[in-house]
N, C-alpha and C positions, 0 to 999 in steps of 0.2 A: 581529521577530515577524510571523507571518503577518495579514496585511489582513484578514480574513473579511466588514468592512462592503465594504470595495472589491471583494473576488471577488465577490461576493453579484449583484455588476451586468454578471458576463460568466458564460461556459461556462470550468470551471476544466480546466488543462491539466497536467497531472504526469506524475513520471516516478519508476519505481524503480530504484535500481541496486543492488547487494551488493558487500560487499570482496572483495579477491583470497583465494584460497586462504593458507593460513597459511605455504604453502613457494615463496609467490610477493613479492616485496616491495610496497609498497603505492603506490607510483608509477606501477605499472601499470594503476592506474585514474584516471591524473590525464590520459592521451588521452581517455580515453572521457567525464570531465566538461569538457575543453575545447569536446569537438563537442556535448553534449547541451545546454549553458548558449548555445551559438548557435540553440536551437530556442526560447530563450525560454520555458522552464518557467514555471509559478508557484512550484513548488517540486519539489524531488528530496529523494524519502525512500531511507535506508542502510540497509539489513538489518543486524541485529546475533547472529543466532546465537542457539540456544536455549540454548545450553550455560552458561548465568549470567554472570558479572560478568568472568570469562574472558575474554570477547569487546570488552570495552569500546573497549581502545585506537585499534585499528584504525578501526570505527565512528566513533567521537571526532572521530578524526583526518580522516577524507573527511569526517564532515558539516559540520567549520569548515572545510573546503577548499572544501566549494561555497557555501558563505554569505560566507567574508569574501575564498577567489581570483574564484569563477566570479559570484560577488554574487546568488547566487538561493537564496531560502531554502532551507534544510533541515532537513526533519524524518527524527528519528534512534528508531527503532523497538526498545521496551523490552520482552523477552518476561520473565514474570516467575516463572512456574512451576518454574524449577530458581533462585530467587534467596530468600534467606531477606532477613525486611526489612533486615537489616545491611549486603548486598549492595546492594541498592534505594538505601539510603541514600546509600553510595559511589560509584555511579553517577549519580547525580541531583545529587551535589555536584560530579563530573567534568563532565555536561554545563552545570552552571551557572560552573563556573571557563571553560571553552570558551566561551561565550557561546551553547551551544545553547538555543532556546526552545521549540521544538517535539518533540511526543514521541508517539509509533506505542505504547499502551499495547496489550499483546499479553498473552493468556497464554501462549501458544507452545506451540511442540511437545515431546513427549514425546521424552526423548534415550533409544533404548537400551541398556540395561545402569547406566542412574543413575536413581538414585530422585529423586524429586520432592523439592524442600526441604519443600512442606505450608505456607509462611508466606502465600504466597497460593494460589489455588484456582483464580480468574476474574481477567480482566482489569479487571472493574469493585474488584475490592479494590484491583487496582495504583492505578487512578486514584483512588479513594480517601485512599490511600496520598500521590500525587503532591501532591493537594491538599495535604493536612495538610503536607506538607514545604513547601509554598508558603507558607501561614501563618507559618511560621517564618523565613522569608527577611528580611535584614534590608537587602534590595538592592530593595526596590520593588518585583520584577520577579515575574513568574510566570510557567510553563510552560499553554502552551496543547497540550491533548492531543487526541489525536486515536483512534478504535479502529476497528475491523475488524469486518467485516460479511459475512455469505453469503449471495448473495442464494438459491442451491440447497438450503442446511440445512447447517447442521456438522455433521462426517460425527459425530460425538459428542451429537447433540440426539436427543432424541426426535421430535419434531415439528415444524412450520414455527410453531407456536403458542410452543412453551415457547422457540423459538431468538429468536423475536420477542421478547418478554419479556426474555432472557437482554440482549437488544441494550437496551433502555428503560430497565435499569436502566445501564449502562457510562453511558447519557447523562444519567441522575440523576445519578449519580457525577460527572458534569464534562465528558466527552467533549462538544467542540463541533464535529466533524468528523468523517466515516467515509468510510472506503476500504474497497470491496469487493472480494471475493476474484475472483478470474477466472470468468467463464462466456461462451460462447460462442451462446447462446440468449438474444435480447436480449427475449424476450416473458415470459421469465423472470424476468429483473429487472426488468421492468414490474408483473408481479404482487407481488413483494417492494415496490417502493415504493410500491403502493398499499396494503397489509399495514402498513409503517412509519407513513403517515402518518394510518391510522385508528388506529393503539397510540398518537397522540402525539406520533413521534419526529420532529420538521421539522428538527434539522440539516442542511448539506449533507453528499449523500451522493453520493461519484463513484463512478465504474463503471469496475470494472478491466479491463482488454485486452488480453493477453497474445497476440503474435502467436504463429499456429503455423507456425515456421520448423523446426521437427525432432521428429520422429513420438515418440520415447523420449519428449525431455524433456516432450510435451504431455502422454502416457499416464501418466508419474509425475503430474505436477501435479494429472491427472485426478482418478487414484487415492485422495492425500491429498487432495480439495477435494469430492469430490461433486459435480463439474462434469455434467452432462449433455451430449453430442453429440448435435448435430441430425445427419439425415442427409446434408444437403447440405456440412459438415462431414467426416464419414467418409469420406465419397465423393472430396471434393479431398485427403486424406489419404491413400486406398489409391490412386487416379489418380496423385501425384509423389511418391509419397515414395521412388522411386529415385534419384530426382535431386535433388539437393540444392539447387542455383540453381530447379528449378519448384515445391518443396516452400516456400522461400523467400519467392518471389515470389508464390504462391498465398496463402500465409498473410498475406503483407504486403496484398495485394488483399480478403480477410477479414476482414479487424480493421480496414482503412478502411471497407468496407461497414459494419459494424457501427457504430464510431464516427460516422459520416453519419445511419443511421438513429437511435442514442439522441441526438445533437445536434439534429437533427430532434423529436424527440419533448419537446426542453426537457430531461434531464438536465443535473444544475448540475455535472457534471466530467468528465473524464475521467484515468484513474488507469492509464500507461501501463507495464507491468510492460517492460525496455526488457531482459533480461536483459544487460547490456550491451552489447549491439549498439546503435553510435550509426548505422549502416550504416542500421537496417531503423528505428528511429528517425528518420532524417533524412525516408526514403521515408514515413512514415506524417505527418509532421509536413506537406512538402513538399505534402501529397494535401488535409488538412482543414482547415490555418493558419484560411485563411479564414474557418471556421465558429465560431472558439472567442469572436469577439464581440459575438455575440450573446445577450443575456441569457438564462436558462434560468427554467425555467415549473417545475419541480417543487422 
């Protein structure tokens, strides 16, 4: 299980990674956690799909690969908006025969063309939910959960006011951790954690960094996230993005700028979306190592 009194006393360092495609075997993500557990994570959280209880095995199976091959924890992300509680249940008893402890309480995204199950709504029901299954354990143990946070507005809130709110309750519910969704405006998320911690909410909360190594996949992300582009941003985007090695290297040089100045400012994490590239990974690790022992102020 994850330390949180030991983090607490450094800049926290993560990484995400996703399963292979469904028509890919699953060993082809076991290069890419060989080289990312040599960066020394605290932990590597698994995408698990929104598509329900469907998705379990795969997830299952990488996040006890990086906790009992790679020896670094792993927290395995549970989106719960196409899962009826029966589903939830099944799941939560797979990651508890696994020895998974940690858990990315999600409501997740909308699949199209399937309707919502309706048994939950938000993610703070999941964790709810989580809890209650934890009272019931007759193994001592309990899931420490973790949820998700924007620091730009979910593209689905009305305001920065009710999306604040929406987050205070996930962490009444139980959440004792939050990972931020990506943005590339770090004065942005500046203002967000000062928002957080007049509502309340002092968990730690890392900041996620998504390098921009390719123009498409950053524009989708944008898309679904409510991301803002600064201009300085645009600019190194429409400058390489014929080149793939200067689009590459531009974004890797981006996302350490970024990372330097919130380490600088005391943010307690950083939450490194790695899409599996341990390549651009390695260079961003290689750039900040240094900084991440430093205790954090916020």
């Amino acid at each position: 299980m994850i330390d949180e009194a030991k983090l607490a006393k450094k800049t926290i360092f993560s990484f995400e990674i996703f399963p292979p495609k469904k028509t890919m075997p699953i060993d082809t993500i076991f290069n890419t956690l060989d080289e990312l557990k040599g960066l020394n994570p605290d932990f590597i959280s698994v995408t698990f799909g929104a598509g329900g209880s469907e998705n379990c095995d795969n997830a299952v199976a990488i996040a006890k690969r990086v906790k009992d091959v790679c020896n670094v924890e792993s927290v395995i992300h549970m989106p719960c908006l196409n899962m009826t509680q029966k589903d939830a249940e099944f799941v939560l008893t797979e990651f508890q025969k696994a020895g998974i402890e940690n858990i990315l309480a999600l409501r997740g995204d909308r699949v199209e063309g399937k309707e919502a199950c309706n048994d939950f709504h938000h993610a703070d029901e999941l964790i709810s939910f989580i809890r209650d299954f934890d009272s019931k354990r007759t193994d001592g143990k309990h899931f420490t959960v973790f949820g998700a946070c924007y620091p730009e507005l979910h593209p689905e809130s009305e305001n920065v006011f009710t999306d604040i709110d929406y987050l205070k309750q996930k962490v009444d519910a139980g959440a004792s951790h939050l990972l931020s969704q990506l943005f590339f405006d770090n004065e942005k998320f500046y203002r967000f954690l000062e928002r957080c911690r007049i509502k309340g909410i002092n968990v730690p909360i890392e900041a996620g960094i998504m390098p921009a190594t390719n123009k498409k996949s950053i524009e989708r992300m944008v898309s679904l996230t409510n991301a803002v582009l600064p201009k300085k941003f645009t600019d190194m985007m429409e400058r390489y993005s014929d080149s793939p090695e200067a689009i590459r290297d531009a974004g890797i040089a981006y996302a350490v700028d970024q990372i330097v100045d919130l380490v600088t400012h005391g943010v307690q994490g950083i939450h490194l979306y790695t899409m599996n590239n341990p390549f651009v990974a390695r260079k961003i690790y290689e750039a900040t190592s240094s900084l991440f022992n430093v205790s954090p102020i916020f």
